[in-house]
C-alpha positions as CSV (number, residue, x, y, z in Angstrom):
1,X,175.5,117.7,173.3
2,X,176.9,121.0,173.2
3,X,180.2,120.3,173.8
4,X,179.9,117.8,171.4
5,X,179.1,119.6,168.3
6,X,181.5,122.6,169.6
7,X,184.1,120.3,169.6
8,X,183.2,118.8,166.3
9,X,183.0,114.7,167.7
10,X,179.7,115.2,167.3
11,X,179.4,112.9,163.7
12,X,176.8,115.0,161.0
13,X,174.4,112.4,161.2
14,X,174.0,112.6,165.2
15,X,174.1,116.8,164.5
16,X,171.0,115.9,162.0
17,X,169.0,114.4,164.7
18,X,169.7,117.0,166.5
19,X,168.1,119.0,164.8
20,X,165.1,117.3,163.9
21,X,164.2,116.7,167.6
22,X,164.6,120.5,168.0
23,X,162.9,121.1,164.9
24,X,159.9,119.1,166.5
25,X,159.2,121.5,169.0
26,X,160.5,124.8,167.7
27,X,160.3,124.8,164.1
28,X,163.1,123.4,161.2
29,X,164.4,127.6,160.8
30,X,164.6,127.9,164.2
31,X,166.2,124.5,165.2
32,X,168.9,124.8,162.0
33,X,169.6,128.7,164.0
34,X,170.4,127.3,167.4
35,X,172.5,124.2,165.8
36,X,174.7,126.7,163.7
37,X,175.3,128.9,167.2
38,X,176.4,125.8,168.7
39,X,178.8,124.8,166.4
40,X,180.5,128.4,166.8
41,X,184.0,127.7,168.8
42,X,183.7,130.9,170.9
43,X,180.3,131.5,173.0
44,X,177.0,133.6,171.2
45,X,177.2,136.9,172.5
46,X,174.7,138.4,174.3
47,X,172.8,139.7,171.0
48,X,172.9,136.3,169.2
49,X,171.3,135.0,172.2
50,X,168.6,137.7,172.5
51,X,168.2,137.2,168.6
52,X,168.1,133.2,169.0
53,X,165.3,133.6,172.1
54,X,163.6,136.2,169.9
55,X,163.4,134.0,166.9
56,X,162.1,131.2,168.5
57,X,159.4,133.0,170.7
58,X,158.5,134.2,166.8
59,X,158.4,130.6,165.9
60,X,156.6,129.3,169.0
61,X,154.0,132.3,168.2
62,X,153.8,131.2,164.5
63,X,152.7,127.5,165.3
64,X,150.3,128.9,167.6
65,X,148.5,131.4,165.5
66,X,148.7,128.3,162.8
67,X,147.5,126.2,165.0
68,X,144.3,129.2,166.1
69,X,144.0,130.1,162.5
70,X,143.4,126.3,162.0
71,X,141.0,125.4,164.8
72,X,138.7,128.7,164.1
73,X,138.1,127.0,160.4
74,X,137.0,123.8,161.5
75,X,133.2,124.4,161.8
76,X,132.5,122.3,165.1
77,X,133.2,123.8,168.1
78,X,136.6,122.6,169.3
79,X,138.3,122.1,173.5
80,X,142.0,120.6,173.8
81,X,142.9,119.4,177.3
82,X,146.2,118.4,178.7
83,X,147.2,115.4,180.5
84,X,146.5,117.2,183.8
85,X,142.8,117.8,182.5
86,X,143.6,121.7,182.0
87,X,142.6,123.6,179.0
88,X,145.1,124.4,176.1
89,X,143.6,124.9,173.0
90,X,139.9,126.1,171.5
91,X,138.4,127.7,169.1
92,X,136.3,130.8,168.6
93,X,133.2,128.1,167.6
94,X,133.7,126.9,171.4
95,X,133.6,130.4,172.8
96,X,130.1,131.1,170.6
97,X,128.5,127.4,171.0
98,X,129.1,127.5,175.2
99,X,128.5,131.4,175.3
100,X,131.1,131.8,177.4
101,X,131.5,135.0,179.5
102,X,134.2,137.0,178.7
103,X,137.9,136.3,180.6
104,X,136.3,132.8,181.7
105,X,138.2,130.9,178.9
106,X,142.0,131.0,179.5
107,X,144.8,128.8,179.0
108,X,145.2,126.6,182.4
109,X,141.8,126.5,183.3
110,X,140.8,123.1,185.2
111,X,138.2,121.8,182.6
112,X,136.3,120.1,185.8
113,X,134.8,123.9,186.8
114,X,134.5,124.4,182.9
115,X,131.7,121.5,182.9
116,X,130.0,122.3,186.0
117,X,129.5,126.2,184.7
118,X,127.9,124.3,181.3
119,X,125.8,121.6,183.4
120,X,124.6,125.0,185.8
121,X,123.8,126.8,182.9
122,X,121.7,124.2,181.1
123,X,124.2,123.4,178.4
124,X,123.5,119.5,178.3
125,X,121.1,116.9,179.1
126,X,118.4,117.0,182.4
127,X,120.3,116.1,185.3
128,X,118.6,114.6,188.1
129,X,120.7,113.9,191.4
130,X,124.0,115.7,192.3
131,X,125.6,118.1,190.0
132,X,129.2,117.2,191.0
133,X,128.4,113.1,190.2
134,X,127.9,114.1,186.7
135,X,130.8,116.0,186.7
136,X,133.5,113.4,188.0
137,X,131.4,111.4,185.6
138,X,132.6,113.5,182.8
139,X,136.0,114.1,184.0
140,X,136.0,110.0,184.3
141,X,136.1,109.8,180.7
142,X,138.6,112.0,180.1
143,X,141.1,110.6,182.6
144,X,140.3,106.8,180.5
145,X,141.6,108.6,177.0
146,X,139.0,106.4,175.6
147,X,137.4,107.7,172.4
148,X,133.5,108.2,172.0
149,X,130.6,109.7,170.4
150,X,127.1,110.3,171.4
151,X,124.3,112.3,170.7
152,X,121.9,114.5,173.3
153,X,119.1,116.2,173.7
154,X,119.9,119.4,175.7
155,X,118.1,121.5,178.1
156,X,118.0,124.5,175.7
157,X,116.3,122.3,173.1
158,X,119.5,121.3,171.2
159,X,120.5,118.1,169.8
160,X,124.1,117.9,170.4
161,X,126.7,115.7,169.2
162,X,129.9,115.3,171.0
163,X,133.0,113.5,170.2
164,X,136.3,113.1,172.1
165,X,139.6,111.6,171.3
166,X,142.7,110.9,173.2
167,X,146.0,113.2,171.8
168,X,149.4,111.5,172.3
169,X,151.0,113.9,174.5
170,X,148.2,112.5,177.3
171,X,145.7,115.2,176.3
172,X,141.9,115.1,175.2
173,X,140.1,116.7,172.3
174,X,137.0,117.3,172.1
175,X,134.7,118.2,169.8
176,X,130.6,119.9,169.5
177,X,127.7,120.0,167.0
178,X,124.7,121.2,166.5
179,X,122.5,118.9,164.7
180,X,119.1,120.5,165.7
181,X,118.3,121.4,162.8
182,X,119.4,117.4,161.1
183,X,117.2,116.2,163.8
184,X,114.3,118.4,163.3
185,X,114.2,117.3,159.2
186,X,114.5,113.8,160.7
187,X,111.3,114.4,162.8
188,X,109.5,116.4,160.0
189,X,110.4,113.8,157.7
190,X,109.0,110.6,160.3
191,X,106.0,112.7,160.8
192,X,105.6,113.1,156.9
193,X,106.4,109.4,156.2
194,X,103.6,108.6,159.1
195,X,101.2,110.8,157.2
196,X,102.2,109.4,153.9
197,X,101.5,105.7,155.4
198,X,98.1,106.7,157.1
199,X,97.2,107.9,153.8
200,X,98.6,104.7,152.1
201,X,96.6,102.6,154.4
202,X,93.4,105.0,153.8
203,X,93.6,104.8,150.3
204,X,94.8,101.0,150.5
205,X,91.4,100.3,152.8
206,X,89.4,102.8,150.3
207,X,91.1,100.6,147.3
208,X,90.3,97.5,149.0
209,X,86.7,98.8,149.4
210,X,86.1,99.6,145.9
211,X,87.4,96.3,144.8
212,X,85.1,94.5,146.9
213,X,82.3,96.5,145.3
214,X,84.0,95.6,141.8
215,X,83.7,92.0,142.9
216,X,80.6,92.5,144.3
217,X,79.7,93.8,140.9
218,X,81.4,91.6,138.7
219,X,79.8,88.3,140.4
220,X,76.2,89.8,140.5
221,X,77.3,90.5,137.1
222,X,78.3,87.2,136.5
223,X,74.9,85.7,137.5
224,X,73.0,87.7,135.8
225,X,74.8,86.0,132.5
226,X,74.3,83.1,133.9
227,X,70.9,83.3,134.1
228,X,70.2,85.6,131.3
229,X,71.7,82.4,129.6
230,X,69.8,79.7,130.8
231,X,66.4,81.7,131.7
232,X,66.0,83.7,128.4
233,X,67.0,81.0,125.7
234,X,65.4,78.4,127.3
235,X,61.9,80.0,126.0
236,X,63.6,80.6,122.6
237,X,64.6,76.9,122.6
238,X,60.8,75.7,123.7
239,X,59.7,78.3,120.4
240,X,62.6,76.8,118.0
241,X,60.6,73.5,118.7
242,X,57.1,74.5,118.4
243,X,57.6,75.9,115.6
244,X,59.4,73.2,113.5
245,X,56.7,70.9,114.6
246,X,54.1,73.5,113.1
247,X,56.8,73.0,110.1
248,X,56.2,69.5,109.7
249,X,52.6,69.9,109.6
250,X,52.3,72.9,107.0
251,X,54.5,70.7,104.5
252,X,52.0,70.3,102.2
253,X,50.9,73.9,102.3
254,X,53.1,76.5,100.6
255,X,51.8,80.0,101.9
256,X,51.1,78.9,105.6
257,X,54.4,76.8,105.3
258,X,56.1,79.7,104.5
259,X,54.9,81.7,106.9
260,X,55.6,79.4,109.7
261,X,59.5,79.2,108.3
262,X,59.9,83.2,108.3
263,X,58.8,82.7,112.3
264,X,61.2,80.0,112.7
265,X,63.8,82.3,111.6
266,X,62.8,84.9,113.5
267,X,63.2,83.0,116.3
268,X,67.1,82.0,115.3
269,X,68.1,85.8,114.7
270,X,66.5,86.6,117.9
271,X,68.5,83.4,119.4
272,X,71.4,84.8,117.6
273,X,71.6,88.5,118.7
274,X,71.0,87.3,122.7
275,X,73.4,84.6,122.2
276,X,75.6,87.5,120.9
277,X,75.1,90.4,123.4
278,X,75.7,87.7,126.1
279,X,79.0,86.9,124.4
280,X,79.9,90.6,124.3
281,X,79.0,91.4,127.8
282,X,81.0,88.4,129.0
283,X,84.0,89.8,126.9
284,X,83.4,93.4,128.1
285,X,83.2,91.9,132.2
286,X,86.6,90.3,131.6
287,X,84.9,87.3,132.2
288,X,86.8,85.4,129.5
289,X,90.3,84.4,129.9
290,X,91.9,82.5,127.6
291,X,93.0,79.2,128.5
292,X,95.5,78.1,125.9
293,X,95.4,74.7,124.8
294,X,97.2,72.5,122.5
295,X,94.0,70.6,120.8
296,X,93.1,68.6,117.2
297,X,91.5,71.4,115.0
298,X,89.5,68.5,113.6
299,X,87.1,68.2,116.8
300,X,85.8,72.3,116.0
301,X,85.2,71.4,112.5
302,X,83.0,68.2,113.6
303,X,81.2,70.4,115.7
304,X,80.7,73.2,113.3
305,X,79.7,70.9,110.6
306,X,77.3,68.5,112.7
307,X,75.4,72.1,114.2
308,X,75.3,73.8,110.8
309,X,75.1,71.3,108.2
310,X,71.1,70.7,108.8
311,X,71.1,74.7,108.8
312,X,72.8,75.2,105.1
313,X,70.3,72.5,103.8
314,X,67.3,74.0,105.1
315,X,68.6,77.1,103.3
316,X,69.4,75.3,100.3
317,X,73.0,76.0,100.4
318,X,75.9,73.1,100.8
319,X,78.4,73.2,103.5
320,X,81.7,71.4,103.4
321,X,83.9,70.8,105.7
322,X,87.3,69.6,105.2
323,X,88.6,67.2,107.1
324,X,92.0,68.1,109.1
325,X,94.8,66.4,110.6
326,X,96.5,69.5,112.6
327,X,96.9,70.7,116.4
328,X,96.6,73.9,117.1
329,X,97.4,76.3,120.3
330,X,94.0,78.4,120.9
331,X,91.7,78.8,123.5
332,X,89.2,76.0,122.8
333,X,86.2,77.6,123.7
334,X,86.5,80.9,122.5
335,X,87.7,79.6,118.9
336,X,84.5,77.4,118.6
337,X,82.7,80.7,119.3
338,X,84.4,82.3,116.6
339,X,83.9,79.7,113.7
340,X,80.5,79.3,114.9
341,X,79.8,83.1,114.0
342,X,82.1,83.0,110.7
343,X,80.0,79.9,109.9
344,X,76.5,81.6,110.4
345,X,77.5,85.0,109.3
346,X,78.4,83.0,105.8
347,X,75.4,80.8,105.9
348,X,73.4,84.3,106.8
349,X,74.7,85.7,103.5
350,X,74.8,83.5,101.2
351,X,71.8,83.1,98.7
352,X,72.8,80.2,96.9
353,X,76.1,78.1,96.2
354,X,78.3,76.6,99.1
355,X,80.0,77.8,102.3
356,X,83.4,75.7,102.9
357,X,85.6,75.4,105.7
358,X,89.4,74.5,105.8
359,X,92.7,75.0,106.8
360,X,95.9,75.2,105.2
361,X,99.5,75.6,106.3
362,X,101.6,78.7,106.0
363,X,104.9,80.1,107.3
364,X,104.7,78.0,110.5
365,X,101.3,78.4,111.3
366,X,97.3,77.5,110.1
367,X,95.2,79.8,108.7
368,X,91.6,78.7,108.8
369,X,89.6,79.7,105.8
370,X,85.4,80.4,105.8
371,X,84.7,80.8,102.1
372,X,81.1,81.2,100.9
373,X,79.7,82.4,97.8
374,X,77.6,85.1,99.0
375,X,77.4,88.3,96.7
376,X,81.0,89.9,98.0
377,X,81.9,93.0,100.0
378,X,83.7,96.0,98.1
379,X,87.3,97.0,99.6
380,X,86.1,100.0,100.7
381,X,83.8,99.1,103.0
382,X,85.1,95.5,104.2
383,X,86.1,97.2,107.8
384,X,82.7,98.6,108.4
385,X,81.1,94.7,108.5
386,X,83.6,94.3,111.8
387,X,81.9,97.0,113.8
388,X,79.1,96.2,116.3
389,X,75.2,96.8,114.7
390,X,76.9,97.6,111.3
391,X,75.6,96.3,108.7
392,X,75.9,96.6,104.8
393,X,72.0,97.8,102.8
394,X,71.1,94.1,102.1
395,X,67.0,94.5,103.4
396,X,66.3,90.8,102.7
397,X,68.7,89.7,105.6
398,X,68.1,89.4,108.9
399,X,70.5,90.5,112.5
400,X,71.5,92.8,113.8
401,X,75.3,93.2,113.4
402,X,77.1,91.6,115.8
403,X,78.3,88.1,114.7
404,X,81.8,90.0,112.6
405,X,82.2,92.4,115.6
406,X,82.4,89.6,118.1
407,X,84.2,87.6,115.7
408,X,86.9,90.5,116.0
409,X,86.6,90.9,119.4
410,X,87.4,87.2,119.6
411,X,90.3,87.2,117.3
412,X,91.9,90.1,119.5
413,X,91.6,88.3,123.0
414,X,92.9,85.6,121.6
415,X,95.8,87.7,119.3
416,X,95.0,85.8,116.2
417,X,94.9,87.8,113.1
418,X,91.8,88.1,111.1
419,X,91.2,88.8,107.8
420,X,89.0,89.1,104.9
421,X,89.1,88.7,101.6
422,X,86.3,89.5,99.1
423,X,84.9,91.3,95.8
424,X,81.7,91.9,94.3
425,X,80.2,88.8,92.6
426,X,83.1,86.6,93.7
427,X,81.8,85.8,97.6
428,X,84.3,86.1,100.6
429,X,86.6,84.0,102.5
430,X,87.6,85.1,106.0
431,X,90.7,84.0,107.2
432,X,91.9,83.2,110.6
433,X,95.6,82.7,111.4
434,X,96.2,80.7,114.3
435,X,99.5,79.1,115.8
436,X,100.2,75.8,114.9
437,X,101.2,72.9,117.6
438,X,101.4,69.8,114.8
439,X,99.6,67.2,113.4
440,X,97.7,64.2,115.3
441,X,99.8,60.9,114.9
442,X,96.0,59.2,114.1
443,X,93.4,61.1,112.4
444,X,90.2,62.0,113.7
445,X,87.2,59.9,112.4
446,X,84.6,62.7,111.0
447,X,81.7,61.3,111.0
448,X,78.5,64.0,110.0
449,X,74.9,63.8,111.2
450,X,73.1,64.2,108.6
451,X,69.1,65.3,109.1
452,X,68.6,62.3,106.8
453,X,68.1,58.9,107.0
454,X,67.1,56.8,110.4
455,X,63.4,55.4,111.7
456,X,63.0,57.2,114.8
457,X,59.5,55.6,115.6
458,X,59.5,53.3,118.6
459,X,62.6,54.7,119.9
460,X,62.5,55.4,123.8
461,X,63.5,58.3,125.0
462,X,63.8,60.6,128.4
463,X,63.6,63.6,129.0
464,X,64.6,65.2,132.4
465,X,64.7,69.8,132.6
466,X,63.3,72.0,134.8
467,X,61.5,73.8,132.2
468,X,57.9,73.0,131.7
469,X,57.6,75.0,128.5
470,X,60.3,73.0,127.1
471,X,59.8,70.2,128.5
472,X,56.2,70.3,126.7
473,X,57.6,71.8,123.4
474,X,59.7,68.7,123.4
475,X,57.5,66.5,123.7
476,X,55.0,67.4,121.0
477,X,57.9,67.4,118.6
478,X,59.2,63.9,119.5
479,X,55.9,62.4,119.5
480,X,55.4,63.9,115.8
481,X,58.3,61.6,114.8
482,X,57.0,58.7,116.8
483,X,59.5,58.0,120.0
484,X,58.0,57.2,123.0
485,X,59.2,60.0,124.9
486,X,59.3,60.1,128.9
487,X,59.2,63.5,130.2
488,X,60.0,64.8,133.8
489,X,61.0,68.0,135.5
490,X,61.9,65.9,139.1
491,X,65.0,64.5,139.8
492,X,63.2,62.4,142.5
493,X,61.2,60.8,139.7
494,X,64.0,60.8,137.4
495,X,65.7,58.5,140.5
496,X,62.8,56.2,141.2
497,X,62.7,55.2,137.4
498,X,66.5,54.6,137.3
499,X,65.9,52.1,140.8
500,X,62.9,50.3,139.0
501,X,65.4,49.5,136.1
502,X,63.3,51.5,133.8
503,X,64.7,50.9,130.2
504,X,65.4,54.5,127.6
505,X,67.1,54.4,124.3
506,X,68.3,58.0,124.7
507,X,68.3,60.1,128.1
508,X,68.3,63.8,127.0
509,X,69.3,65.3,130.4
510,X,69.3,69.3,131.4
511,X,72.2,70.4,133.6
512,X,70.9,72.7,136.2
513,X,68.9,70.9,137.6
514,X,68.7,72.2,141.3
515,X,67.8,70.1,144.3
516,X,71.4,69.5,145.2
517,X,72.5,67.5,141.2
518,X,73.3,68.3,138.4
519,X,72.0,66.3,134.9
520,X,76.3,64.9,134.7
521,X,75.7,62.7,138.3
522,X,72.1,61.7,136.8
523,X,73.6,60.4,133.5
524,X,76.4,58.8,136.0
525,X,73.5,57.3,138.3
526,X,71.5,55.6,135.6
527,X,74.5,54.3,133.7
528,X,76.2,52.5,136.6
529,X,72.4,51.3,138.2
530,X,70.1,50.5,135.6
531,X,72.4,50.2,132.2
532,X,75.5,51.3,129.7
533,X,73.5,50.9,126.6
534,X,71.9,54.2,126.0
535,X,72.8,57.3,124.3
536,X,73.8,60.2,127.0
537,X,72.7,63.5,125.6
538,X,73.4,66.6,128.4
539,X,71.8,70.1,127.2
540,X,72.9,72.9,128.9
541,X,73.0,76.9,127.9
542,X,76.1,76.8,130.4
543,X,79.1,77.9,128.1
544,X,81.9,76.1,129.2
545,X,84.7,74.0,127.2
546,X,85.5,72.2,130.6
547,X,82.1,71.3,131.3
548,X,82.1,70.0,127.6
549,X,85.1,68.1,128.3
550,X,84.2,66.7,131.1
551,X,80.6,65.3,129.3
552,X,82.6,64.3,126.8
553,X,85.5,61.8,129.0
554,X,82.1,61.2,130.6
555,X,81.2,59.5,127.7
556,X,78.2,61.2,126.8
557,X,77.3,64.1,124.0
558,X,77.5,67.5,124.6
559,X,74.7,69.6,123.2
560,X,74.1,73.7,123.5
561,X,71.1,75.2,124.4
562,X,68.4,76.2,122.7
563,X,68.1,72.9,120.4
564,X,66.6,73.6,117.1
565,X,64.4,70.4,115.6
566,X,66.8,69.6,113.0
567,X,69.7,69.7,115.0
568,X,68.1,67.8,117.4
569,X,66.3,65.0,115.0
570,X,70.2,64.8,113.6
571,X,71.0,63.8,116.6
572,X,68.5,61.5,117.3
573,X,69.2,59.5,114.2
574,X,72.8,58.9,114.3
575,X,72.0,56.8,117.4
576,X,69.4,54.8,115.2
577,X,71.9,54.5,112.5
């Protein structure tokens, strides 16, 4: 090649290349030096050539103190190895991590008596067996030039993580980190995350706990309503009827009758504030959860005017009722509960005149109006009547309270708005905005049950409760209007007359009844044994719309507990008529 370029053959691209394979090893400054010497037609003399070997030891000393400078900045601790598994190259992190004596590391060194001073000085893993097998072991992955990475737990108590890769000249690299203190957090931050989950489980078993006792709570609580409902108004209910028989019989005497009808109404305020604390406590237990419905309005209004219609007469008042042809989307139960207190409340207030219900469409929805003509609330204190035992300075009128707070209470479970508007001397009309679902392709036939009208004398009728005293109070009454009543407080007896074909008008049945049925089968039993020409009546002071619905595709009437006489006489007749 030399004679070549001194003799100028040499073309400039071949010159070039030249150069850049010198350049490779010595540096571009260096290579262009000794390529320009070359090309000189008479021979370097002896100071060009101790210039040229003094500029390329500079150059070979440059790359190496660039190449030292380099290694001593990268933070792991770095080892080059040649092909002939001899050290190189490291940097002063390797000197530090190993703790290396000094004059132990030089260039040359046979890595294989490097690793067995490391292994001998407990700088790696617990070796059990020969020293020297783990040492060809290491040198055996050096001589494959395969690349890996693992981590280890060494004898000094660090976690070490080593990496090795194979260098195209034949040589290894290999490369050490400490990440004792990485795996430390990662232990501290297990044995935090298995405190945080024994603690999650603890509270988790402590929260499970105290929702059983909530349960626990709620269902005793539950049953208590239950029987708070049937237990406590069924002695109201035997009281409504005693004393509406004692009614009948004071007629014809003015003081005593009068005195006999300001019991009676004792008796429904005292019906009507348990009734209404029940209803409140059931609502406070989260008890009642609407179940919305689409449903005709019409069937509320039939009940509200066939339960309060022979009320507002006895009071002198007249209630109407205006028929109704639209669906609505409402919690059935819960809304009859409401109209039934907007009803009474009105009924309650009102002196003299009429209470009317109806409905009229606006903006996409119903609003349900109660409008009596009572003396009329002043602006200022219309919220006051919707809190609970609030009442306006009216002395002549009996409660309590409660009937507009429940009403509210109602109206916000259910997120219908409720309203009222009213004045002094002009009455009040509550209104109740509910969403409307449309209007029933065939109209409901509304037919009232008037108090009026009806011979009940002759007519044969059953009786079948658990509860003597109103099973006795019941009895006296009926007789006073001449049915042949049938009374019994056994289902067993109740059965043996159904299986001798024993004949009854009306079969007024209770529905917790115990001894494994219910007063539903018993209505069931005598219709499908004995006959399907009889009027069904079940009573219950269960409060339940399925229950109702159920009696009702059942075929038979639904009636609440406690029965009042008139409602009960109303009743009555309507099967006469």
């Amino acid at each position: 090649m030399t004679a070549l370029i001194r003799k100028k053959i040499a073309s400039s691209q071949f010159t070039l290349l030249a150069e850049r394979l010198l350049a490779s090893s010595i540096g571009m400054a260096t290579a262009s030096s000794l390529i320009r010497s070359l090309a000189q037609p008479q021979p370097a003399s002896r100071t060009g050539i101790y210039e040229f070997i003094d500029q390329t030891g500079q150059a070979i000393e440059f790359n190496r103190e660039l190449l030292q400078v380099t290694l001593d900045h990268i933070d792991e601790a770095v080892s080059v190895v040649d092909k002939d598994l001899r050290l190189v190259a490291w940097n002063r992190q390797y000197i530090d991590f190993f703790e290396y004596e000094a004059g132990f590391i030089r260039v040359g060194k046979p890595v294989k008596e490097v690793i067995r001073r490391n292994l001998e000085s407990g700088y790696g893993p617990v070796i059990e067996g020969d020293i020297e097998q783990h040492v060809d072991k290491r040198l055996k992955l050096l001589r494959d030039a395969k690349k890996y990475s693992y981590i280890r737990d060494w004898q000094n108590g660090r976690t070490v993580q080593i990496a090795g890769a194979h260098m195209p000249d034949g040589g290894y690299i290999t490369t050490y980190t400490d990440i004792t203190p990485l795996k430390q957090a990662e232990k501290h931050l297990a044995a935090i995350n298995e405190t945080l989950e024994a603690k999650v489980l603890e509270r988790t078993e402590m929260l499970s706990d105290v929702n059983q006792q909530l349960e626990e709570l709620l269902d005793t609580r539950k049953h208590f309503l239950a029987a708070a409902s049937h237990d406590l108004i069924q002695p109201l209910g035997a009281s409504k009827l005693y004393m509406g028989a004692l009614k009948e019989d004071l007629a014809d005497d003015a003081t005593k009758f009068s005195m006999a009808d300001n019991a009676y109404n004792a008796i429904i305020t005292a019906e009507s504030l348990l009734k209404s604390l029940l209803y409140l406590s059931r609502m406070d237990s989260g008890l009642l959860t609407p179940e919305l419905d689409e449903f005709p309005l019409e069937e509320l209004f039939a009940s509200i005017e066939n339960e309060f219609a022979p009320r507002a007469e006895q009071k002198g008042l007249q209630l109407r009722v205006l028929p109704t042809n639209y669906l609505i989307r409402s919690d059935r139960s819960t809304m009859l509960s409401l109209l039934q207190n907007l009803v009474a409340n009105a009924i309650r207030y009102t002196k003299k005149g009429a209470v009317m219900v109806l409905c009229r469409r606006k903006a996409g929805q119903l609003v349900i109006e109660v409008r009596d003509s009572g003396d009329g609330i002043a602006e200022e204190r219309q919220q006051e009547i919707f809190q609970a035992f609030k009442q306006l300075e009216n002395g002549s009128v009996e409660g309590v309270g409660l009937g507009l707070a429940i009403c509210q209470r109602a109206a916000n479970l259910l997120q219908h708005d409720l309203s009222l508007r009213s004045s002094p001397g002009h009455g009040s009309t509550f209104k109740l905005t509910v969403p409307l679902a449309g209007k029933q392709v065939m109209e409901l036939q509304h037919e009232v049950e008037q108090s009026s009208g009806g011979d009940l004398a002759g007519l044969r009728v059953a009786y079948i409760d658990d509860d003597r005293l109103l099973l006795n109070a019941t009895h006296d009454l009926m007789k006073r209007w001449g049915i042949d009543v049938t009374i019994s407080e056994s289902i067993t007896e109740f059965r043996i007359m159904a299986a001798a074909g024993k004949q009854f008008d009306v079969i007024l049945m209770d529905y917790q009844l115990g001894e494994g049925a219910n007063g539903l089968e018993l209505l069931e039993l005598y219709r499908r044994e004995v006959s399907e020409d009889f009027l069904g009546i079940l009573a219950t002071a269960k409060q339940s719309e399925e229950l109702r619905s159920e009696v009702e595709q059942a075929g038979f009437k639904f009636m609440a507990k406690p029965l009042g006489p008139a409602r009960l006489r109303s009743v009555l007749q309507s099967y006469v008529r």
